[in-house]
Structures are given as C-alpha cells and as structure tokens.
C-alpha positions in Angstrom: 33.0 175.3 186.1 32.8 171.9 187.6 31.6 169.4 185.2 29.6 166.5 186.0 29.6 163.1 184.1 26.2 162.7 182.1 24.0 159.6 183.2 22.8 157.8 180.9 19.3 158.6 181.2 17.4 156.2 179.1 17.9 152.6 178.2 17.5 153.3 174.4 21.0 154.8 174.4 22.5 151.3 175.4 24.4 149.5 172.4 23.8 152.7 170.3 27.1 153.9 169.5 27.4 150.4 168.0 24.1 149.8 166.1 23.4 153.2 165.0 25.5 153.3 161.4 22.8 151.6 160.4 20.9 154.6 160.2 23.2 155.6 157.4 22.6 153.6 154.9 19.2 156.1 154.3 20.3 157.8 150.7 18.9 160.5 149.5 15.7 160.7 147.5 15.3 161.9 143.7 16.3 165.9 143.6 14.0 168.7 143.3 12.0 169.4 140.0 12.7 172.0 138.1 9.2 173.3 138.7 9.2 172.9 142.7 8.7 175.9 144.3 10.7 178.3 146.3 9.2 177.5 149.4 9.6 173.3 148.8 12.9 173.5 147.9 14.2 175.9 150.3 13.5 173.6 153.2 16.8 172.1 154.7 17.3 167.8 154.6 15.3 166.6 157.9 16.6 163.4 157.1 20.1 164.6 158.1 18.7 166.4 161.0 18.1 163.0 162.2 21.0 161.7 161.5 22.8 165.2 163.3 20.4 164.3 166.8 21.2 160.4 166.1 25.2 161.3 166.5 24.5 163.6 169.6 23.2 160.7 171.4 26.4 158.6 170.2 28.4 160.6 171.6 26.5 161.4 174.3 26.5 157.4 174.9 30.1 157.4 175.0 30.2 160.4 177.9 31.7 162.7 174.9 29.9 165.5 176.3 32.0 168.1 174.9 31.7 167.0 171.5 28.0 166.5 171.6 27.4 170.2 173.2 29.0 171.7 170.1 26.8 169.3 167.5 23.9 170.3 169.0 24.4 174.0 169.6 24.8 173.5 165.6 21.7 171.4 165.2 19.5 173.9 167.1 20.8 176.7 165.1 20.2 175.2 161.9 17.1 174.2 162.8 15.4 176.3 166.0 12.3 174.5 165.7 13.2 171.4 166.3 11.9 171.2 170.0 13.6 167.6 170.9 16.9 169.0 169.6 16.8 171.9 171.6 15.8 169.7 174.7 18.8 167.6 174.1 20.6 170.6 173.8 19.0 172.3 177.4 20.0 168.6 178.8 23.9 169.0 177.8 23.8 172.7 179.2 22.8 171.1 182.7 25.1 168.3 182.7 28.1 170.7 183.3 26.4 171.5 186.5 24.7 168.3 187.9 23.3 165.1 187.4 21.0 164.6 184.2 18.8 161.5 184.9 15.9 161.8 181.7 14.8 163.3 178.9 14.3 167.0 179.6 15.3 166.7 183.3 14.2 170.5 184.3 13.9 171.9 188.0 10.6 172.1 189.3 8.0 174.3 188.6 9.3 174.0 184.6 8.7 170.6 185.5 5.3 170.6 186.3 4.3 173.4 184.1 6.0 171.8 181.1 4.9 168.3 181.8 2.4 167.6 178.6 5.2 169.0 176.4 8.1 167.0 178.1 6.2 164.1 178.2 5.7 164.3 174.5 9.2 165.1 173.6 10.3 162.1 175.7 8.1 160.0 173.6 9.3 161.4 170.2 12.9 160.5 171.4 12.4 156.9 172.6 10.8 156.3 169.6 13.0 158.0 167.0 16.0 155.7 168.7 13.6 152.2 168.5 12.9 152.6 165.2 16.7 153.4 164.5 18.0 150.7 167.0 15.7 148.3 165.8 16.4 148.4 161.4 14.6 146.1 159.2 16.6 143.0 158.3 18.4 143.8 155.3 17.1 143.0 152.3 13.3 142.1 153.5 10.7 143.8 152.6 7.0 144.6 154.4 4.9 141.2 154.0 2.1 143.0 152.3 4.1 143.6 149.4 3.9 140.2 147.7 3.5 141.6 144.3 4.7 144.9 142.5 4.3 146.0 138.7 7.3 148.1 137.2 5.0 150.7 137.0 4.5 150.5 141.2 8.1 152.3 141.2 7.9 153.0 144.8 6.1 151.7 148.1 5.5 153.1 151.4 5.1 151.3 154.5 4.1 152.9 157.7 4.4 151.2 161.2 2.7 152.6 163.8 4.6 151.0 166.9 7.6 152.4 165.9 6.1 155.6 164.2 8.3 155.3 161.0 7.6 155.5 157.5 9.6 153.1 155.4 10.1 154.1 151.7 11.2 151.6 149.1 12.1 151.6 146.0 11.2 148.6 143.2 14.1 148.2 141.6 14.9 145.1 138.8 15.7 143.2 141.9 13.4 143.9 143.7 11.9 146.4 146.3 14.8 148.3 148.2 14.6 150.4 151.5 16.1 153.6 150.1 14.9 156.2 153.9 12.5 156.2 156.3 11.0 159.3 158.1 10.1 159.7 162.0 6.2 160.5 161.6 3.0 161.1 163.9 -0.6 159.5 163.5 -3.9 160.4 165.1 -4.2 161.3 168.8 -6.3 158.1 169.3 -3.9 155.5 167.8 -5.1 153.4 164.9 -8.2 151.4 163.3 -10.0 154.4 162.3 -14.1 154.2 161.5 -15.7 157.3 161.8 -15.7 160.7 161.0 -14.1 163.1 163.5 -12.5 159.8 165.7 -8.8 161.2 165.8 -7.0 157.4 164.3 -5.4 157.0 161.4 -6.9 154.2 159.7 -5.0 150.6 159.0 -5.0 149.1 155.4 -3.5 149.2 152.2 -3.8 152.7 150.2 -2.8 154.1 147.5 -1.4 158.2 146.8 -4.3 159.7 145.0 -3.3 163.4 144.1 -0.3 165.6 145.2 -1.7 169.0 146.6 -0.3 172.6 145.5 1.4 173.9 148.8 0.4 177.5 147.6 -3.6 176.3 148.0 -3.1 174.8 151.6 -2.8 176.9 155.0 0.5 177.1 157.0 -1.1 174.0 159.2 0.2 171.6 156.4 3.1 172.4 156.3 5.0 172.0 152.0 2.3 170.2 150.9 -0.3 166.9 151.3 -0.5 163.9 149.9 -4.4 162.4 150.0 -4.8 158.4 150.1 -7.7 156.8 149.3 -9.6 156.5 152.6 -11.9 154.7 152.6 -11.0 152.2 150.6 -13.4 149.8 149.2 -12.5 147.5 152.2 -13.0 150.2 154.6 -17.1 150.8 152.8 -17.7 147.1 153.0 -17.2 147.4 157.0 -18.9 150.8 157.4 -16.1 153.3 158.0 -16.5 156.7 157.3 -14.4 159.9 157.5 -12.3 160.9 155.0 -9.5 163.7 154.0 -6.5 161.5 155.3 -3.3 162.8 154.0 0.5 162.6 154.4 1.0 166.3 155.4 3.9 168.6 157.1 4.1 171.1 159.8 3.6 174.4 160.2 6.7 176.8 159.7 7.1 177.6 163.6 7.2 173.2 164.3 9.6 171.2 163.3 7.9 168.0 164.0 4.6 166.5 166.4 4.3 164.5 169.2 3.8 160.5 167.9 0.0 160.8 168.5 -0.9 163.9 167.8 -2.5 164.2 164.6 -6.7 164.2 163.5 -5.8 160.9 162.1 -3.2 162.3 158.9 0.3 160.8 159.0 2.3 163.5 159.5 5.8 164.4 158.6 9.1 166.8 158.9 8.4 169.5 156.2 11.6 168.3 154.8 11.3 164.7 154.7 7.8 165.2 153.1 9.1 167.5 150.5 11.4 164.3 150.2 8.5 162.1 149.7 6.9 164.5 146.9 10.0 164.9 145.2 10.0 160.5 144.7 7.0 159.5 144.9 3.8 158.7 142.2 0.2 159.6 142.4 -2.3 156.6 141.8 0.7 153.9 141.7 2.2 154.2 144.9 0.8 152.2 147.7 0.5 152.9 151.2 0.5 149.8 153.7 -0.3 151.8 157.0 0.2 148.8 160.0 0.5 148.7 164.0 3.4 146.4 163.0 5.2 145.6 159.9 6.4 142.3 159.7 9.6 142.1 157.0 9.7 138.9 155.2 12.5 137.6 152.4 11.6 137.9 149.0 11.4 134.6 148.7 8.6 134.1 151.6 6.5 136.7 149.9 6.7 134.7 146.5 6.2 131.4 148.6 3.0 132.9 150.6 1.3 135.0 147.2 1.2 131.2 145.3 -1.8 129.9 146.7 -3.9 133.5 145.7 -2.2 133.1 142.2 -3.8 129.7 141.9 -7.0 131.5 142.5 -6.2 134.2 139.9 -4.7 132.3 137.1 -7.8 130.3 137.2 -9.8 132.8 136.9 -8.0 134.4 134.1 -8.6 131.0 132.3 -12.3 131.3 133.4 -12.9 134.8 131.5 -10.1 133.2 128.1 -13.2 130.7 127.8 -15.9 133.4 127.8 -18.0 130.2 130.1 -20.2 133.0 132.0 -21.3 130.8 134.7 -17.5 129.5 135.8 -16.6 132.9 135.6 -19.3 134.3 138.0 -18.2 131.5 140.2 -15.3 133.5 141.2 -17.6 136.7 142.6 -18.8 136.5 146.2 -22.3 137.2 146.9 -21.7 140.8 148.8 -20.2 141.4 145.4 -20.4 145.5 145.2 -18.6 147.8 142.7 -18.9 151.2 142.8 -23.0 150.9 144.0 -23.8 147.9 141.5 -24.0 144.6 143.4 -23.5 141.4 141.1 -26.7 141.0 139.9 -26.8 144.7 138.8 -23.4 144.2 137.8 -23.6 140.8 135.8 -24.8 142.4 132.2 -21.4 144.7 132.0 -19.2 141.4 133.0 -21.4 139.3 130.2 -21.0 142.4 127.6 -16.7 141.9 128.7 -16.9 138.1 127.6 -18.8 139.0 124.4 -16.1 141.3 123.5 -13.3 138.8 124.8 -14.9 135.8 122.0 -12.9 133.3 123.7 -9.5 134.9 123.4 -7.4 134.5 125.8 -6.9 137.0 128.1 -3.1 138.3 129.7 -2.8 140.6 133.0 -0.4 142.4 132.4 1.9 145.3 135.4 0.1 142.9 137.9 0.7 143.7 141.6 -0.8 141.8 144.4 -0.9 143.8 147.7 -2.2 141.5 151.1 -3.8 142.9 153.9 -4.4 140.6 157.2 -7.1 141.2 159.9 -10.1 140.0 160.7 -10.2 138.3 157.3 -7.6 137.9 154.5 -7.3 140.2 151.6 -5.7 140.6 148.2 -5.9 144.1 146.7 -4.9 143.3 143.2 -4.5 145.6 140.0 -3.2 144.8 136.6 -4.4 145.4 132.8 -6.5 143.2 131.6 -5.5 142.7 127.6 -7.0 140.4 125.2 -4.9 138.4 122.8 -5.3 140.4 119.5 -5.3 143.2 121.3 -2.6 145.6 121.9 -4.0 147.6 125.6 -6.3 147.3 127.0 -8.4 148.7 130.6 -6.9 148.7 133.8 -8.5 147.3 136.5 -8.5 146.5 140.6 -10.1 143.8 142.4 -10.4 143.3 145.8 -10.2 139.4 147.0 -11.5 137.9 150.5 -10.5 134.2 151.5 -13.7 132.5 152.8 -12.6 129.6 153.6 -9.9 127.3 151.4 -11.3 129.6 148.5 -10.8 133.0 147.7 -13.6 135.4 145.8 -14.4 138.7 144.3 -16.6 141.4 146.3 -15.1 144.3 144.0 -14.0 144.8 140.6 -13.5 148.2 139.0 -11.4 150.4 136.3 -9.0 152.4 137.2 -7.9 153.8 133.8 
C-alpha cells in the first residue's frame, strides 16, 4: 500500500519532540489504601495514558509513522474510551493512504455529521499539548500560595486557559509540582454567580469531604470531591449555586470536552482516583484561576510581607487585650457566619477576657491571596494563648482598602 508522509497538522506539534520530556518529570501519587475499593483501584494510570498520546505525537512530529501506529493501536486498546486517542489513531490509519492535514481529518459527510464532536476533540488536543509544551518554571510555585502550614500537605492549582490541574506537594522545602491532570470546567467558562449558570467559579477553595463512589451515579465517575463554593468571598458579592465538585467520568468516557461541565472540574477517572488517593479534606486548598502566574519562592515571601505587617499587628492588638485597637482591625461590612460586628463584638470582648493580656501565638499559619477586583488574604492558623497548650482554629478573610488591610470575616474551623 502506498504510503503517504504525514503533515504536520497543527502547530502545537512544532518543537515537541524536544520540549516534551518535561512531561515526565510527573511522579506518581501516594498508592492505593488498603480500604479503596475494587472499583477505585481497578482503574488503569491516566496519567500514563497521557504520557502514551504525548509520545505518539513525538513520534508522529518526527514522521515516525510506523512506530506511532503501533503505540496507539496499544493505547486504544488499553483504553477504548479514550475518544482523542482513538482519533489519533483513525488519523495514522489515513495517512498510509493520503494527506492528513488536522485533527480528525475525516471525508465528508463524517465530517459534517461529526463536527460538534471533532471540534471538541480538536480542542482537548491543542490544549493537552499547551499545557505540556508550556511547563511551569521549575521550581515556582502558583502566586496565591504565599503561605502554607505543615498541616496544608498538599495544594491544588487549577488554570483554566490551559485546562490543567497542578498538584503540589509542601514538602520541608517548600511546595513541589509532583503531576498535573488534563481537566474540563463549565460549558460557559469561568466567574461563576448563580445557580444553574454552567461556570465554574474563580477563587481560592478548600476540599470539604471526599464522597463514597458506591453513593454516587455512574455520571461521576470513582468519586467527588466537594469545595467550599461559595466561599465567604463569593456571599459578600452575592453568588449563589452550589454542589461544585472535582468529579470523574462515566465508565463509557474517558475524558470531556474542556468546556463541558455544569460548572464541576472534571477529571480522567484515573487521575481523580490519583487525586483521592493524595489528597486531604478541609486542609487542601483549591486556587481555581483563568491563569496561574508561577512566582519564586522568594517573590511569594517578598510580596506576603506587607499583609504580615498587618497581621503581626494585630496579633499584638488582641496580646494587649486593648478592645478598641483590636476592633480597629475589623471592616465595617464585617460579617461572620450571619453576625455582623456589632452582633459579633460581645464574643470577640468575651476572647480578650479569657486571653488576660497574654500573649497570643498563631500557630500552622497559612496565608492564601486571591486578586480581582479587590485584594484578598484567606488566612487560617491556631490561635494559642501563652499558658496555654491548644487552642481554636480559626480563618479570616482580609480585604486591602486602600494602604490598609481589614477583617470582614472571622470564624472557627475546629
């Protein structure tokens, strides 16, 4: 059969053969517990799924045709689901008998009657190869992260433009990339505020439960992971809606378009049992942003110093139990959990009684930054008095008005 040479039919695939081992340096995640189901640890490593379609286009790159026909005939066995894989595959069948030009480069009419599903696929490729072309500097770290306690031991980080979710680990030195996951998000993009608007909302979030597979329907894929949307950011500005999760596929789809979701983050069924497998509920935060921007270590310490400033002092405020220079610090849309400050003020005066001028330590503090329309600090820590051995936990929310920086929510978290 005459063969014909395979075009390269996106630009994506230019340089890749050379920038793509960076791909590897993804490890794998903590192994499955010993009380993980059948069904969760049955599922196969997506991650290396990836990494299989990832070589195909190498080699496809480098007009090894031959060699990438018989990796993906593999691929596509191993994993029939996987629609982009099998388009790849359909792609290399074609080349040995004409010109391939794009993505999924059928003869008409599977053209026009496949067109919403091509077009989709087309878009999960271009951006599975950004987001692998285009890695994180080594060694940064997402700029919201200025902050995390020991107990934080991992973070996620979720950029939108490149539909990839970024999980680190906080190691001694620091936070670490250890994988990141190709992922979907609501049909209508970001910035979500209402019920029943199809975005995935923008913000910082944290893991609040890890839901039984066995109590879910097939839709969900291995399991969900819930975040706290809304946050108490997102009720200051009005947003409603709720039930956002990181969630799977069902057993028949290997992954989703990028925007195709009600406004959940979705995931591989494998990579999410990955996820589960690592992760923490309540102490892992979720940064979900059109963009991440990764900073050095050392620009994250630099930039958090003037909202430390604000937070040592008022740490020394509460050590000197001076009620009035404390409730200096609170803004006047002050809210927490339905009390504003004036409600509020007898439970903060009742803390400074018990306090009697000792002074007070935060201890596990993490500082997490979120940057819009205004400036943000979510910050948690435990908040221990000298004398004291423990002591509660607490989270604040901080907004910049101005040079200064104030209160509008303080709560216990355990």
């Amino acid at each position: 059969m005459k063969r014909y040479f395979l075009i390269l039919f996106f630009p994506a695939l230019v340089g890749l053969a050379m920038s793509a081992n960076a791909a590897a340096h993804k490890k794998p995640v903590a192994k499955a517990k010993p009380g993980a189901s059948a069904r969760q640890q049955a599922v196969p490593n997506a991650d290396l799924a990836e990494a299989r379609l990832l070589t195909i286009y190498q080699l496809m790159a480098k007009a090894q045709t031959s060699e990438a026909m018989t990796k993906a005939e593999q691929l596509v066995k191993d994993h029939p689901h996987f629609q982009l894989a099998q388009l790849v595959y359909g792609d290399l069948l074609a080349a040995r008998t004409r010109p391939v030009r794009m993505v999924g480069d059928v003869p008409e009419p599977l053209r026009s009657t496949g067109a919403p599903v091509l077009s989709e696929l087309r878009d999960e490729s271009q951006m599975r190869l950004k987001a692998l072309r285009e890695r994180p500097p080594a060694g940064a770290l997402p700029s919201q992260f200025l902050a995390l306690s020991a107990r934080n031991k991992h973070a996620i980080a979720i950029d939108a433009s490149r539909s990839r979710l970024y999980l680190l680990e906080n190691r001694p030195t620091g936070l670490t990339l250890i994988a990141d996951y190709y992922v979907s998000i609501g049909k209508s993009g970001l910035s979500k505020n209402a019920e029943g608007d199809l975005r995935t909302p923008m913000g910082v979030y944290f893991i609040t439960s890890n839901l039984d597979p066995k109590s879910l329907k097939d839709f969900y894929g291995s399991g969900a992971l819930p975040i706290n949307y809304p946050n108490v950011l997102d009720s200051a500005r009005g947003k409603t809606g709720g039930g956002i999760w990181l969630h799977g596929t069902p057993p028949s789809q290997f992954s989703r378009a990028p925007l195709a979701t009600d406004g959940c983050v979705v995931l591989a069924n494998p990579d999410l049992m990955a996820l589960i497998r690592t992760v923490e509920v309540r102490t892992t935060p979720v940064v979900i942003s059109q963009s991440l921007k990764w900073v050095t270590p050392n620009t994250a310490r630099s930039e958090s110093k003037p909202f430390e400033a604000a937070l040592t002092a008022w740490q020394n405020a509460k050590s000197s139990g001076n009620m009035n220079q404390v409730l200096s610090f609170y803004s006047p849309s002050f809210n927490s959990n339905g009390k504003t400050l004036t409600q509020w003020t007898p439970s903060l005066r009742s803390e400074l009684n018990k306090v009697q001028g000792r002074a007070i330590q935060l201890k596990d503090l993490s500082m997490l930054r979120w940057t819009d329309t205004a400036d943000t600090m979510v910050v948690t820590f435990g908040e221990v008095a000298d004398g004291t051995r423990t002591g509660p936990t607490k989270r604040q929310y901080w907004v910049r008005q101005g040079s200064d920086w104030k209160i509008f929510y303080e709560g216990i978290i355990g």
